[in-house]
N, C-alpha and C positions, 0 to 999 in steps of 0.2 A: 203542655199544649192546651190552648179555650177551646174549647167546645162549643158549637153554636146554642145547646142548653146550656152549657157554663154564662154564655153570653147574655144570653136571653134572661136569667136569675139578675145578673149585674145591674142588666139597665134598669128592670125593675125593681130592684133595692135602691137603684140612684136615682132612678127617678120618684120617689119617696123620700129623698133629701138622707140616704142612709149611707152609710160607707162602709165601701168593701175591704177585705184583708188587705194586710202589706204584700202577700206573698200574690195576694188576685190581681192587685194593681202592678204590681213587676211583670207577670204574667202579659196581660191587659198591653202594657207598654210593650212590653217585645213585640207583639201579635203586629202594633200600630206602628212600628219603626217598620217593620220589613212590607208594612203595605205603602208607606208614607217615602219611602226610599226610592220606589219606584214610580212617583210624583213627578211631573213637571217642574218646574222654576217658573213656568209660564205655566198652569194648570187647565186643561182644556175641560170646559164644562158644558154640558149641553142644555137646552130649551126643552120644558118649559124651568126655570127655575127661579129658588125665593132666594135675594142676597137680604144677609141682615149685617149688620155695624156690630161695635161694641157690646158687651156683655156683661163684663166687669162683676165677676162672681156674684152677681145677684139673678142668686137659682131659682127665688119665685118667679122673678121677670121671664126667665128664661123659658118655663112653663106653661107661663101667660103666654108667651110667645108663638107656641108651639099649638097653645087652644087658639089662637088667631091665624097663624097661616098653616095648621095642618100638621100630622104629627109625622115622623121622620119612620119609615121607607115612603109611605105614600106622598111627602112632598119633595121636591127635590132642593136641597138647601147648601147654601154658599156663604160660609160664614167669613168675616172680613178682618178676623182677629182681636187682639186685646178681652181673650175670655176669660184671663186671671184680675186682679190686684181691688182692692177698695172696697167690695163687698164682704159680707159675710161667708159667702158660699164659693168660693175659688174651688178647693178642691173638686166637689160636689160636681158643678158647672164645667171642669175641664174633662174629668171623668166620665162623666156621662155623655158629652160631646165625641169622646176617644172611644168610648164604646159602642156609639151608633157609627163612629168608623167603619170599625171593625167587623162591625155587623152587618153593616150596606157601606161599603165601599164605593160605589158607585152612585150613592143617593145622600151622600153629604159631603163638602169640600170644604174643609179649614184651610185657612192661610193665616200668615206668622204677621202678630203684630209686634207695634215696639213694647208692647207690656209682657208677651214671649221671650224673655230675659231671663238670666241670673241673678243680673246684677239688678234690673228694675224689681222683679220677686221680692230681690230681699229688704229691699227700702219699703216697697207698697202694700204687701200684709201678705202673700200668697205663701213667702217661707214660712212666715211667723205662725200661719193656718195648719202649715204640713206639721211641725213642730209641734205645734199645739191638740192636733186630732188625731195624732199619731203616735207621738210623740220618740220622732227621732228623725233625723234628715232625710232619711232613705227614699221616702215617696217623690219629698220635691228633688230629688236627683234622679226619679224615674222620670218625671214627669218635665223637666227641663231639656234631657236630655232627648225626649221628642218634640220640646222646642226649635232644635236644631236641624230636625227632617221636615217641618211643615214650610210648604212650599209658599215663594214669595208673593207671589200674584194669580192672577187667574185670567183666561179670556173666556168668553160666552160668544158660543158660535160667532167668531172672528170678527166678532162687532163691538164688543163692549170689554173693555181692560179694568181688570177689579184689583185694588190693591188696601192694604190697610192706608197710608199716611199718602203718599205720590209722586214725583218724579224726580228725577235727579236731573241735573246739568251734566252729570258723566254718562246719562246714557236717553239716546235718539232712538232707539232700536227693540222691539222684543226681544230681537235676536241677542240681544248683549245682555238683555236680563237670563235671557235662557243657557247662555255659557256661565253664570257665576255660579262660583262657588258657595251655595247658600249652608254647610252642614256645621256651623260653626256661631258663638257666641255672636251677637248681634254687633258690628264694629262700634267705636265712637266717629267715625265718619265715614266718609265714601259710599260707593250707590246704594249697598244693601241697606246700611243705614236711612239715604235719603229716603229708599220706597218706603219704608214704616213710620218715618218721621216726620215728612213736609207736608206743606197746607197751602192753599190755594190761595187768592188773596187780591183785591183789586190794585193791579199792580202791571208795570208794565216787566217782563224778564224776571231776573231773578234778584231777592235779596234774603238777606240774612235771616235765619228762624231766631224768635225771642225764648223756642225754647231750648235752644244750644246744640241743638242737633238738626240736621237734614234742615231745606229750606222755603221758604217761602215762592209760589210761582206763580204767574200771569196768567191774561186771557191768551195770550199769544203763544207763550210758551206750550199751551193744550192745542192750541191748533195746528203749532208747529208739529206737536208729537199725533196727536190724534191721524192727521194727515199723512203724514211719513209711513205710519202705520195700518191705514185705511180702516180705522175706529170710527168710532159715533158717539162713543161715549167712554168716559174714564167714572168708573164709579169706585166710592174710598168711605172710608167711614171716619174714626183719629179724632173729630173734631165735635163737643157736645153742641146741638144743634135744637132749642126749646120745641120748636114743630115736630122732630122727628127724621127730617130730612129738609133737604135746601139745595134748590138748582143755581148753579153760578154757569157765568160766562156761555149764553143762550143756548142753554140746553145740552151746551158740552162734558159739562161735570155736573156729579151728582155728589152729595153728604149724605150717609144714611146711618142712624144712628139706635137705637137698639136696646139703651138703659133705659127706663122711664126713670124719674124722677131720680137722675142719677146722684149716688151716693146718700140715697134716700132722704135727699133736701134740696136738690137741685128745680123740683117741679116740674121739669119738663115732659111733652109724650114720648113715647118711640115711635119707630118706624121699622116696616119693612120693605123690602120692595118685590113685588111679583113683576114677574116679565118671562111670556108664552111667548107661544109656538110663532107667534108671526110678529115677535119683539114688540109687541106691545106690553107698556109700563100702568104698574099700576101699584100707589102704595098704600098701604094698609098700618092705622097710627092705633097704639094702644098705648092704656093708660098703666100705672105699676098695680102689680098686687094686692090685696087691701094688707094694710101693717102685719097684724098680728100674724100670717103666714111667711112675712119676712124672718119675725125672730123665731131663726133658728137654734135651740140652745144649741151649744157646744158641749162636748166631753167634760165632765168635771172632773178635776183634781178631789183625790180623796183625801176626807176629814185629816188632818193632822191626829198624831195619835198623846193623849195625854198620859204619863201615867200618875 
């Protein structure tokens, strides 16, 4: 059993870029699967609160982050997924995100992006990190396997639909997202897929994604859904975005995105977005880290031995 001292130790070990046991991180994940289980599909989130985009294991960003819009119980945050693969800091940045779970339950909401995988993990660097700082599988099989309980979307006081990637052609309804079955490896098609995978696009309906999954969709298609659902706004992150964020289709949708200078050469700012009590939008752009607090060493492999 974690202890709210056991907890309290964690975050502050993690959030000093340090890492916790195998046994604390097992630990750690049960606590966040049995509160994670009892989540939405459709996550109900209340006002006033801060959504942030992408993350992509770059844990100085995420710290920056955290000195610009407030630090977590006192802000309330909605994170929009993709907080593994391409940076340095996967482990770090997922952990310590599962740890303010655990710890405020009610003052932070993850939801599942398409980089919430097994199979993207082990292509994008997040296995290769657990392996490497661990060294054995164990953690990224803790820590996958509460890929599968993080819930697929979110609504904010019944006005605004937050999702990692966006809509599907199989589904018209909340309500249809709220019946699926989210506890399962992420598919190669069909809707669950689409919400982690599709992008918006000046386009009339629906065409095909270049990136081989979920799909590309309209102004029309958001007003068809937004309307049916009596939204305002559909807000997603998926997509790197140089400003930070980027309004499409008059104010219907929002991009908000969360890496600065993602994969530490891309240049771009972040973004996050505040939005209070009386839905009022406000975003807030920072720039990355300075360098030298990105590199983070890694665990060294010991000296070979000569005789």
């Amino acid at each position: 059993m974690t202890s709210t001292s056991d907890l309290d130790r964690h975050i502050e070990k993690l959030r000093r870029c340090e890492l916790i046991k195998e046994s604390e991180v097992k630990a750690l994940c049960t606590k966040a699967r049995e509160i994670l289980v009892e989540e939405a599909n459709v996550q109900r989130v209340d006002l006033p609160v801060t959504i942030c985009g992408d993350i992509h294991g770059q844990f100085s960003d995420l710290k920056e982050l955290f000195k610009v819009g407030g630090e977590c119980p006192g802000t309330n945050y909605l994170f929009l997924g993709d907080f593994v693969d391409r940076g340095f800091n996967s482990v770090e940045t997922f952990l310590l995100l599962i740890a303010l779970k655990v710890r405020y339950p009610d003052r932070i909401t993850l939801i599942r992006g398409n980089h919430e995988s097994r199979q993207i993990t082990q292509v994008y660097g997040f296995y290769d990190e657990c392996i490497r700082k661990f060294g054995s599988v164990n953690v990224w099989r803790y820590c996958t396997e509460i890929f599968d309980y993080l819930s697929l979307s979110a609504v904010i006081d019944n006005r605004i639909f937050c999702v990692h990637g966006g809509l599907s052609p199989s589904i018209h309804t909340l309500d249809q997202i709220r019946t699926m079955d989210r506890k399962q490896e992420v598919p190669h098609d069909g809707s669950m897929c689409d919400l982690l995978w599709s992008d918006p696009e000046e386009i009339e309906g629906w065409s095909m994604s270049p990136r081989g999954a979920g799909y590309l969709f309209g102004a029309d298609i958001v007003h068809q859904f937004n309307t049916a659902n009596k939204l305002e706004l559909i807000c997603r992150a998926h997509q790197l975005v140089m400003e930070g964020y980027k309004w499409m289709f008059n104010e219907s949708l929002v991009t908000v995105w969360s890496a600065p200078n993602y994969c530490y050469r891309c240049g771009n700012v972040a973004a996050i977005l505040e939005v209070d009590d009386n839905m009022t939008k406000h975003f807030k752009t920072f720039e990355a880290a300075p360098p030298d607090s990105n590199s983070i060493p890694v665990k060294r492999s010991p000296p070979e031995y000569f005789l």
